[in-house]
C-alpha positions in Angstrom: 134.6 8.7 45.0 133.3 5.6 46.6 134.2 3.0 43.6 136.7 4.6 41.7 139.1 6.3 44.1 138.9 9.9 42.9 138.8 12.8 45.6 136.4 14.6 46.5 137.6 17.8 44.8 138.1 15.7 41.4 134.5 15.0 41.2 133.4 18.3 42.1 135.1 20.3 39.4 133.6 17.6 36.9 130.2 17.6 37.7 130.9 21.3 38.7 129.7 21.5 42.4 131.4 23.0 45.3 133.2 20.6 47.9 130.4 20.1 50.5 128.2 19.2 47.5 130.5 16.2 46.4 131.4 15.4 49.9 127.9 15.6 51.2 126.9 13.1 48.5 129.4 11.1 49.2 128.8 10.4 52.7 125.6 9.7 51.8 126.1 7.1 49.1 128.9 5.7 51.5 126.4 5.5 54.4 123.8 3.8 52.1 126.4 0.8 50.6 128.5 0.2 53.8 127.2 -2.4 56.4 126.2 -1.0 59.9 127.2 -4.2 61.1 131.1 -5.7 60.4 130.1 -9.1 59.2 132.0 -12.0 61.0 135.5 -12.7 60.2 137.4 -16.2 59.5 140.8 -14.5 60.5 141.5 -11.0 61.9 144.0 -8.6 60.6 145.0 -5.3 61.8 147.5 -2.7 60.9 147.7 0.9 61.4 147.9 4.0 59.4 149.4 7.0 60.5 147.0 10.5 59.8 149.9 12.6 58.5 153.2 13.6 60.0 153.6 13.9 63.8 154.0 17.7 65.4 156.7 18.0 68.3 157.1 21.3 70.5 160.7 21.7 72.4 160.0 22.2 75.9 162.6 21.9 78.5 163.3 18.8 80.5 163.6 18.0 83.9 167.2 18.4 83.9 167.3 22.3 82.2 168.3 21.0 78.9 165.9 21.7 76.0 163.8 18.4 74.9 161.1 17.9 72.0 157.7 16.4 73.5 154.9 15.0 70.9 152.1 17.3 70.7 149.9 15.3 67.8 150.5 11.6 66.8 147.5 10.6 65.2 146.8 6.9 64.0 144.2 5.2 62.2 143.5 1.1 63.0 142.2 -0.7 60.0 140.8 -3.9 60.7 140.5 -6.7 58.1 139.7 -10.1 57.0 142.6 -13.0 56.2 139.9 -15.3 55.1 139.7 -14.0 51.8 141.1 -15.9 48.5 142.6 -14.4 45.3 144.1 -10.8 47.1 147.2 -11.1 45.6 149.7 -8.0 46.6 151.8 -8.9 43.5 151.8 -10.0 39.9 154.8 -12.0 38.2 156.1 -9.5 35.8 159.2 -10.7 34.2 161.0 -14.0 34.2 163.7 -13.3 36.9 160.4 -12.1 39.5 158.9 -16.0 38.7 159.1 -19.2 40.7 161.5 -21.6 39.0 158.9 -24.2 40.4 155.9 -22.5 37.3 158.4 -22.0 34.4 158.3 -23.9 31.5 162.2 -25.0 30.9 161.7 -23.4 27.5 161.6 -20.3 29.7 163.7 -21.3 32.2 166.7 -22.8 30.4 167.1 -19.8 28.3 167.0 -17.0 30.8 170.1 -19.1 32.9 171.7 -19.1 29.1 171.3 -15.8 28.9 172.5 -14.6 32.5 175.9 -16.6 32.0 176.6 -15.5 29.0 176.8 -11.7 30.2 180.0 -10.2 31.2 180.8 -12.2 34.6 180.5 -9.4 37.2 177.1 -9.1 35.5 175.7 -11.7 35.3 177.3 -14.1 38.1 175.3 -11.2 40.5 172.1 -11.4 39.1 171.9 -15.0 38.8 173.7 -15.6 42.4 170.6 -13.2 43.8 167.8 -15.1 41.6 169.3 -18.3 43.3 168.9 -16.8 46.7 165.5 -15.9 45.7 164.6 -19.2 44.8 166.0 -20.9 48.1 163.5 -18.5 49.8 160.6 -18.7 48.2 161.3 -23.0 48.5 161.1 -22.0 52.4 158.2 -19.7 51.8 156.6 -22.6 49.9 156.3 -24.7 53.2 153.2 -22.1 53.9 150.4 -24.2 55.0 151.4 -27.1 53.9 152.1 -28.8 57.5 155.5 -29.6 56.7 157.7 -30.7 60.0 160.4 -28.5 61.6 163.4 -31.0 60.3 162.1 -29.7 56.8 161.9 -26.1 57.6 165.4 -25.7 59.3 166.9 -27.7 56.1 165.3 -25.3 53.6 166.1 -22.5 56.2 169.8 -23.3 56.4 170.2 -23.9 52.3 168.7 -20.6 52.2 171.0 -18.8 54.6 174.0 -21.0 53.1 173.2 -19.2 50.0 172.7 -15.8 50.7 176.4 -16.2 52.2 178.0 -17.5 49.0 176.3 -15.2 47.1 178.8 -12.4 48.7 176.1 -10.2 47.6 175.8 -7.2 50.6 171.6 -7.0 49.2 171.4 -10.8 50.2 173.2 -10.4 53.2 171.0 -7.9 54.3 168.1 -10.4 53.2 169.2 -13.4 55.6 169.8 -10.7 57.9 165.8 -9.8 58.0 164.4 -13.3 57.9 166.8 -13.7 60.8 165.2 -10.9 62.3 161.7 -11.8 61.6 161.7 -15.8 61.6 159.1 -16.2 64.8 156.6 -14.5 63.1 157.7 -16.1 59.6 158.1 -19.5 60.9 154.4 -18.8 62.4 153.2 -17.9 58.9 154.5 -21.4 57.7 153.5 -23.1 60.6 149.6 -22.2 60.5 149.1 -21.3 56.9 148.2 -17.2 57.6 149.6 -13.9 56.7 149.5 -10.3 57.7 149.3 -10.0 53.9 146.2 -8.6 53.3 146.5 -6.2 56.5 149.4 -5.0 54.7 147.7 -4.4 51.4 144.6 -2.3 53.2 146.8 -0.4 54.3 148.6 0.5 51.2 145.1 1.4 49.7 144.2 3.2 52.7 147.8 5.6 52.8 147.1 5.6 48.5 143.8 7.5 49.0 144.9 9.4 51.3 147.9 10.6 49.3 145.5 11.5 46.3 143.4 13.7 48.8 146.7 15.2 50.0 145.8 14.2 53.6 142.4 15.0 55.7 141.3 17.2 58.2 138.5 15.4 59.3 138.6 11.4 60.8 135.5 10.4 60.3 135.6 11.6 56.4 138.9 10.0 56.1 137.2 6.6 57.6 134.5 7.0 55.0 136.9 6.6 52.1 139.1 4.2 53.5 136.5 1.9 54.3 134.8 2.4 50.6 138.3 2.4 48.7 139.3 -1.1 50.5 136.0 -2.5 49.7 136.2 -1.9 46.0 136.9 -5.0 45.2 134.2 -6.9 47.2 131.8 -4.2 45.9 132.7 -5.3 42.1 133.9 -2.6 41.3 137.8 -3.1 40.4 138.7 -3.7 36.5 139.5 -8.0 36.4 141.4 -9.4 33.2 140.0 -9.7 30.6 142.0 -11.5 28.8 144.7 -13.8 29.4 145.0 -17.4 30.7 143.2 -16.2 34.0 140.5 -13.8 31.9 137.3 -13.1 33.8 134.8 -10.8 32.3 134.2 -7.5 34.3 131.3 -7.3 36.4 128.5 -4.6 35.0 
């Protein structure tokens, strides 16, 4: 439960306990592995996670009319460290997902070949939207590298310039969202940090607690959030084995 992710009621039907059993062990295990202490941190995420749906009651409202008030809203706050190298959220799966910048033009040249030679109101979509991605992730590439504002706006504007020709309602809705977001994305670039790996915690945090089907009890759903985010750090998350990037698993 603590360093594979299965659920408390998974491990009891295999080693053929009862629920407390597991869950008692658990906590105890948990307890024994976890720091008391939250060592010191180089940046601080946070991001929250919602504990299931919300309830509402209709009551009426100062006016007669019937209204719906909140009766249960419950949130966890995970807290996290940006420091840490190598927690990649994604991995480059097919050619159109990769930078231009880290393809070979054996790879590259082809796979433009390829998209223009499709039927036009194929193609000319997927490559237009490729393009936009490109133009972003040259802004995005600005990230910590203490590049000046006159070089920002000009990869900002090529972007936006872009997703405009494109005529492409997905990339419109794109610029529309860096629009929305640029303070906190020009921030990113400016000081070389991300909300990235608060946003990945989380995911693992709502993906255990979707395997459990949801908890009753906080301080057992704290437990296994804090064990399932610390996997990793633990060593105990399969690496590659092989590849250009191998590294042997940890026993």
């Amino acid at each position: 439960m603590a360093d594979h992710g299965r659920t408390v009621v998974q491990a009891a039907r295999d080693f053929e306990v009862s629920w407390p059993i597991a869950n008692a062990a658990f906590t105890a295990a948990a307890k024994a592995t976890l720091p008391e202490v939250t060592p010191t941190v180089e940046h601080l995420g946070i991001d929250e996670t919602r504990r299931g749906k919300a309830k509402f009651r209709l009551v009426t409202g100062p006016d007669g009319s019937d209204v719906w008030e909140v009766v249960a809203d419950r949130w966890h706050v995970g807290f996290c460290d940006l420091g840490r190298k190598g927690n990649r959220e994604w991995e480059l799966r097919n050619r159109l997902t990769r930078s231009a910048a880290r393809m070979h033009a054996a790879h590259l040249d082809p796979m433009v070949a390829d998209l223009e030679a499709l039927p036009k109101k194929i193609g000319q979509p997927i490559l237009a939207a490729w393009n936009c991605k490109e133009d972003l992730m040259d802004l995005l590439a600005l990230h910590g590298t203490g590049a000046d504002r006159t070089t920002i706006s000009a990869r900002l504007t090529r972007f936006y310039e872009s997703a405009a020709a494109s005529g492409l309602p997905e990339m419109e809705r794109l610029a529309t969202t860096v629009s929305t977001w640029w303070p906190q994305i020009l921030a990113g670039i400016a000081t070389g940090i991300t909300n990235a790996a608060s946003e990945g915690i989380n995911r693992a945090i709502k993906t255990d607690a979707r395997c459990a089907f949801g908890y009753r009890n906080p301080a057992n759903q704290r437990l296994r959030a804090r064990c399932a985010t610390t996997r990793r750090a633990r060593g105990h998350l399969a690496t590659r084995t092989s590849g250009r990037y191998s590294r042997p698993r940890r026993s």
